[in-house]
C-alpha positions in Angstrom: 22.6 -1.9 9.4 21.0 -0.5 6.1 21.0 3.3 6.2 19.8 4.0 2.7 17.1 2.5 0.6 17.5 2.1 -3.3 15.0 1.7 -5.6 15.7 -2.2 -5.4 14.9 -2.3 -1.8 12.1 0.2 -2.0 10.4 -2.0 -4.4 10.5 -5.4 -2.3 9.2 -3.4 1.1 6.1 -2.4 -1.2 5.6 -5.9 -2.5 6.3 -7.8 0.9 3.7 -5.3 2.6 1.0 -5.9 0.2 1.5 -9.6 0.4 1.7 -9.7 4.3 -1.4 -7.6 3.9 -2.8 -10.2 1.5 -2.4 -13.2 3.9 -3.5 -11.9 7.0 -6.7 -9.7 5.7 -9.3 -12.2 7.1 -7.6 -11.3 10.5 -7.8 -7.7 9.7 -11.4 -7.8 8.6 -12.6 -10.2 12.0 -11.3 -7.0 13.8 -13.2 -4.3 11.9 -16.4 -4.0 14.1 -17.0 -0.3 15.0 -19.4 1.4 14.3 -20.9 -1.2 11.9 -19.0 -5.2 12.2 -19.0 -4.7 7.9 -15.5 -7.2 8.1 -14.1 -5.5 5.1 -11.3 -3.4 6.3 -8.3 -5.4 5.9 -9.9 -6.6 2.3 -10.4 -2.9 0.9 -6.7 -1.9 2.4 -5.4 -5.4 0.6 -7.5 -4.0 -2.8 -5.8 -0.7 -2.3 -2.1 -1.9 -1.9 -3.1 -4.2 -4.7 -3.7 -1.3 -7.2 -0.5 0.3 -6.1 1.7 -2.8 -6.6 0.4 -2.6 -10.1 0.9 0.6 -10.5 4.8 0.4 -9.1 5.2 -3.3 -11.2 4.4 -0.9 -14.4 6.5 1.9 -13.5 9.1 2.6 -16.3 11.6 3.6 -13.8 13.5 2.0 -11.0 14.4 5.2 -8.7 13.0 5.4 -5.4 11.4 8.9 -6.6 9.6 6.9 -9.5 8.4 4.3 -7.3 7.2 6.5 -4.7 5.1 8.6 -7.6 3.4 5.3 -8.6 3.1 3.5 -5.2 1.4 6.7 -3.9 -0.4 7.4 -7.4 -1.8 3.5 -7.5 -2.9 3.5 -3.7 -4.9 6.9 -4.0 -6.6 5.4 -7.4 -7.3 2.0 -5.9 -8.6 3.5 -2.9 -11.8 1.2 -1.5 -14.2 2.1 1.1 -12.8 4.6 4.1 -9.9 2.1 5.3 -8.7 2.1 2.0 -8.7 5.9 1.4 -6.5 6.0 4.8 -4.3 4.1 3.6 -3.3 5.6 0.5 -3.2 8.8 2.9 -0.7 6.7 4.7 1.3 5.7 1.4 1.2 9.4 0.3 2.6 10.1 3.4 5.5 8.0 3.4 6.3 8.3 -0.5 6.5 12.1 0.3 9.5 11.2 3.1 10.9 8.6 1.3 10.7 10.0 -2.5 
C-alpha cells in the first residue's frame, strides 16, 4: 500500500478526478434540483476542475507543494456558479493537507 504521494502521483489523482468529473457531469447535473432544477452543477464543478488542470498542466514545478499552489490557485480562479465555488473550497482544503 502507497503511504506517500509524489508529485507524479499527485498529478494523475488531479487529472483522473477531473476527467471522471468530465464523463459523468450529465449525471451530476440530472441530480441538481433544489431549490431551482437549473442542471448545471456537475457542469460548473467539471469547468472549475478544468481551470485547475490547466493551471497544474502549466505549473513550472513538479513538487507536490507546487502542484497543490496551482491546483488550488486554478480551481478558485475557475470557480463557476455556487457548486463550483465549493469546490475550489474543497480543493483548497485538501491542497492545504496535502501541500
Amino acid at each position: 500500500m502507497q503511504k506517500i504521494i509524489n508529485g507524479a502521483m499527485l498529478k494523475s489523482m488531479i487529472l483522473t478526478a477531473a476527467k471522471l468529473l468530465e464523463v459523468n457531469r450529465v449525471n451530476i447535473d440530472a441530480l441538481n434540483v433544489f431549490p431551482v432544477p437549473d442542471g448545471d452543477t456537475g457542469t460548473n464543478m467539471f469547468l472549475t476542475l478544468k481551470s485547475a488542470v490547466t493551471e497544474v498542466n502549466n505549473c513550472i514545478g513538479n513538487e507536490s507543494s507546487d502542484l497543490c499552489e496551482a491546483f488550488a490557485k486554478g480551481a478558485l480562479r475557475g470557480a463557476r456558479g455556487n457548486s463550483g465555488v465549493i469546490t475550489s473550497q474543497i480543493v483548497k482544503g485538501l491542497c492545504s493537507v496535502l501541500g
